[in-house]
C-alpha positions as CSV (number, residue, x, y, z in Angstrom):
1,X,-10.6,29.8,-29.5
2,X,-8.5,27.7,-27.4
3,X,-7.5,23.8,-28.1
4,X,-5.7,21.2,-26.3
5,X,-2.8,19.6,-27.7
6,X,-2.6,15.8,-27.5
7,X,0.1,14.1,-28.9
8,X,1.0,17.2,-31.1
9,X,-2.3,17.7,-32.6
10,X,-5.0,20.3,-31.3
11,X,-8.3,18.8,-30.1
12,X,-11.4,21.2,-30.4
13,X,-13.2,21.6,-27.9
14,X,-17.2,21.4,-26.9
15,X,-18.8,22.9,-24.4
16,X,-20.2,26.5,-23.3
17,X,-18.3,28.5,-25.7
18,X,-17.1,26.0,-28.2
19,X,-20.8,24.6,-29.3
20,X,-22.4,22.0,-26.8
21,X,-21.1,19.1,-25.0
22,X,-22.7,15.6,-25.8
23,X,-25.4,14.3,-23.1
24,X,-23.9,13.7,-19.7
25,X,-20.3,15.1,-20.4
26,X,-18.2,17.5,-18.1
27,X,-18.3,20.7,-18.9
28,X,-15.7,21.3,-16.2
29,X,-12.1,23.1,-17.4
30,X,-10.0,19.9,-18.3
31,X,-6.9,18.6,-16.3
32,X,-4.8,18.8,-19.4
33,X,-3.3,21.7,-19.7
34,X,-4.2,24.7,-22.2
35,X,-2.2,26.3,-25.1
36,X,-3.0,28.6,-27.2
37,X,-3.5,27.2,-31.0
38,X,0.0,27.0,-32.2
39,X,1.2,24.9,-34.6
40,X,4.4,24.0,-32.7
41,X,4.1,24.2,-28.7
42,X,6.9,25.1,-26.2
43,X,9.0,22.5,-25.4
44,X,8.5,21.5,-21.3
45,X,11.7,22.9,-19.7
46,X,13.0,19.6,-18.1
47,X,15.0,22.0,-14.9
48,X,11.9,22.9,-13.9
49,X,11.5,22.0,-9.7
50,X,8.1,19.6,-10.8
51,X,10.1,18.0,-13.4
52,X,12.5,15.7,-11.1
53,X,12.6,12.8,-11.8
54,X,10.6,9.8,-10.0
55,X,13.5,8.5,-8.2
56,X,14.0,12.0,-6.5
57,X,10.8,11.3,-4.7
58,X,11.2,10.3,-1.7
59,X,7.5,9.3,-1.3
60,X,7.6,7.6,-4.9
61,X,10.3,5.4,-3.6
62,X,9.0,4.2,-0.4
63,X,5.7,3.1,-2.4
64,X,8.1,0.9,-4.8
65,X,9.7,-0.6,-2.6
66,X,6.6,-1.7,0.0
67,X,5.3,-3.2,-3.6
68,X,9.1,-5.0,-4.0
69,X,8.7,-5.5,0.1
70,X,4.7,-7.3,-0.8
71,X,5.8,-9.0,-3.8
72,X,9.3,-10.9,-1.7
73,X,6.9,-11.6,1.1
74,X,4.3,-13.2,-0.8
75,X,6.5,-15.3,-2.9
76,X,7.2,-17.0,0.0
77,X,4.1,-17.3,1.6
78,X,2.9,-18.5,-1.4
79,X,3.2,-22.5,-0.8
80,X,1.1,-21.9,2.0
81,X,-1.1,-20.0,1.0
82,X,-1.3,-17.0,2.9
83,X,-0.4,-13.3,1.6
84,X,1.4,-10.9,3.1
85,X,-1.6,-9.2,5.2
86,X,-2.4,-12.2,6.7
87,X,1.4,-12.6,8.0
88,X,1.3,-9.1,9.9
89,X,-2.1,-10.2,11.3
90,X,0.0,-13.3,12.3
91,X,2.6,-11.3,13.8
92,X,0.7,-9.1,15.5
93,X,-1.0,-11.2,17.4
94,X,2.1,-12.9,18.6
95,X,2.2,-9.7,20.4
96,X,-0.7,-10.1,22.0
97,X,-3.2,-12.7,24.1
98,X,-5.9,-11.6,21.4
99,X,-7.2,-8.6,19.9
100,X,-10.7,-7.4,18.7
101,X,-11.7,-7.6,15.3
102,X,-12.2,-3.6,15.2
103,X,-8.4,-3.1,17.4
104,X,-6.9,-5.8,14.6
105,X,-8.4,-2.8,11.7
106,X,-6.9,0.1,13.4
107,X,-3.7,-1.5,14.7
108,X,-2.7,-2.4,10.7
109,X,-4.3,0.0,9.3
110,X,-6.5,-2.6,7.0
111,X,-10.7,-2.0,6.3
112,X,-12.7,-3.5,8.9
113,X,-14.3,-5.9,6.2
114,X,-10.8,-7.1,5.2
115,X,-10.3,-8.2,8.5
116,X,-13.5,-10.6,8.9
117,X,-11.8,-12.4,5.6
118,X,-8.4,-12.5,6.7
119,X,-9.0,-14.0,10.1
120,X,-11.6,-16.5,8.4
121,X,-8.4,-17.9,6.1
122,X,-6.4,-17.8,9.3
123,X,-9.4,-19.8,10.8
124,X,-10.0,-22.2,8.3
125,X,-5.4,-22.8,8.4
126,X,-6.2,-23.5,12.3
127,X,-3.7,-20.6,12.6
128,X,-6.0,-18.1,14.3
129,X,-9.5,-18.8,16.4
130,X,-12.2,-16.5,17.8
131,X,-12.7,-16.6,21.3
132,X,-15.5,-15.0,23.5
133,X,-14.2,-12.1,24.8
134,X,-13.3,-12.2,28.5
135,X,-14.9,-7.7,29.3
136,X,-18.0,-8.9,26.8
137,X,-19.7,-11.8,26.0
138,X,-21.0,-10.4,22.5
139,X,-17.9,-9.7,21.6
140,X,-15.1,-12.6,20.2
141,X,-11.5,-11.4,20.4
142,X,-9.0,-12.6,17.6
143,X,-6.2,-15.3,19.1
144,X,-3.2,-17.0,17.6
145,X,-3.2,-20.5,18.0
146,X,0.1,-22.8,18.6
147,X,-0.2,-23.9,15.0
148,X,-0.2,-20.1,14.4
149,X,2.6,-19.4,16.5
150,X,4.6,-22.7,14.9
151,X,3.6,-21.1,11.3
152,X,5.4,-17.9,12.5
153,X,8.8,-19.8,13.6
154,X,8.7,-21.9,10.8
155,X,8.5,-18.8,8.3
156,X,10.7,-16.6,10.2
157,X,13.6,-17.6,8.3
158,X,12.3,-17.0,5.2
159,X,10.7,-13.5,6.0
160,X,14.5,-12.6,6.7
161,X,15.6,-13.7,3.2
162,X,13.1,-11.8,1.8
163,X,14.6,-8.9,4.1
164,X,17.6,-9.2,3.1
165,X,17.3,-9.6,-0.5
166,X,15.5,-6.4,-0.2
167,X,17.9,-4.6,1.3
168,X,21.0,-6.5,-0.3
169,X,22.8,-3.1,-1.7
170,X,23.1,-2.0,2.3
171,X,26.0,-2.6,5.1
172,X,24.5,-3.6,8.4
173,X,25.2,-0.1,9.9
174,X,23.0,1.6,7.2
175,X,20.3,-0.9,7.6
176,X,20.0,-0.5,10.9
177,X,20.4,3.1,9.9
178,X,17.6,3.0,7.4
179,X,15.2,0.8,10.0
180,X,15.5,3.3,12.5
181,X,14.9,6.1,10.5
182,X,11.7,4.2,9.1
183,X,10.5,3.5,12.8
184,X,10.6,7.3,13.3
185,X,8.6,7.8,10.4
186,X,6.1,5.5,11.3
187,X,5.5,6.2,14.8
188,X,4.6,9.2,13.4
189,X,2.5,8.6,10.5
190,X,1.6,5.9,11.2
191,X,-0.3,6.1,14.7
């Protein structure tokens, strides 16, 4: 018989082979791994390549630091209410004379339904309006409006403290470093 060890003691085990499982349970292999009964397992050898630490992780890191990145950004939005998704809307179409609901999903990479909301609050703020669209009259195309655009000067400065609190521990030559690197990465990945 085989058992699992949670937190040093052995858990037996039900299923085909070790009696029957209760009514609608997995009788799938678990994701814990398996030992064989012993009273003291071996210790996990911490030099092990999957054992790095979190830090090491390249991938791990960029995910912290877009929550850090979220969580600056939407302090500062905060007062007026907006969050950071509908601030790259914002900017985005300052890019543009409109976009299309659908191009606005793809473009940002956000779920066609979050869209529909986040251009409703942009609405409601008078920051953002739905216009017929000029190739199709059933369609409306996304716009920014001048209190949009006035929103996006006004804020500008304090996107850029949130920036730079972010990236406080860099020079200016390995931010720019680090920004261009990021660019490449996301002309890639992100396209």
């Amino acid at each position: 018989m085989t058992s699992i060890v949670v937190a040093d003691r052995p858990v037996r085990q039900t299923g085909p082979g070790h009696g029957t499982a209760p009514p609608g349970a997995s009788t799938r292999e678990p994701a814990i791994a398996r030992q064989p009964d012993v009273k003291n397992p071996a210790p996990i050898d911490a030099h092990e390549p999957w054992m790095r630490g979190l830090h090491a992780d390249s991938g791990y890191l960029l995910y912290r630091l877009g929550l850090r990145s979220g969580q600056l950004f939407n302090a500062f939005l905060q007062e007026s209410g907006l969050r950071m998704r509908h601030y790259a809307l914002l900017r985005f179409l300052a890019t543009s004379r409109g976009a299309l609901q659908r191009e606005l999903s793809t473009s940002l990479g956000y779920d066609p339904s979050a869209i529909v909301g986040l251009v409703d609050d942009l609405e409601k703020l008078g920051f953002a309006e739905r216009r017929p669209s000029p190739d199709d009259r059933r369609s409306r195309i996304v716009a920014l409006t001048e209190a949009g655009r006035a929103f996006l000067r006004d804020s500008d400065e304090a996107g850029l403290r949130a920036t730079d609190e972010l990236l406080g521990p860099l020079n200016p030559d390995e931010r720019e470093t680090l920004h261009a690197l990021l660019l490449r990465i996301a002309e890639d990945g992100l396209n």
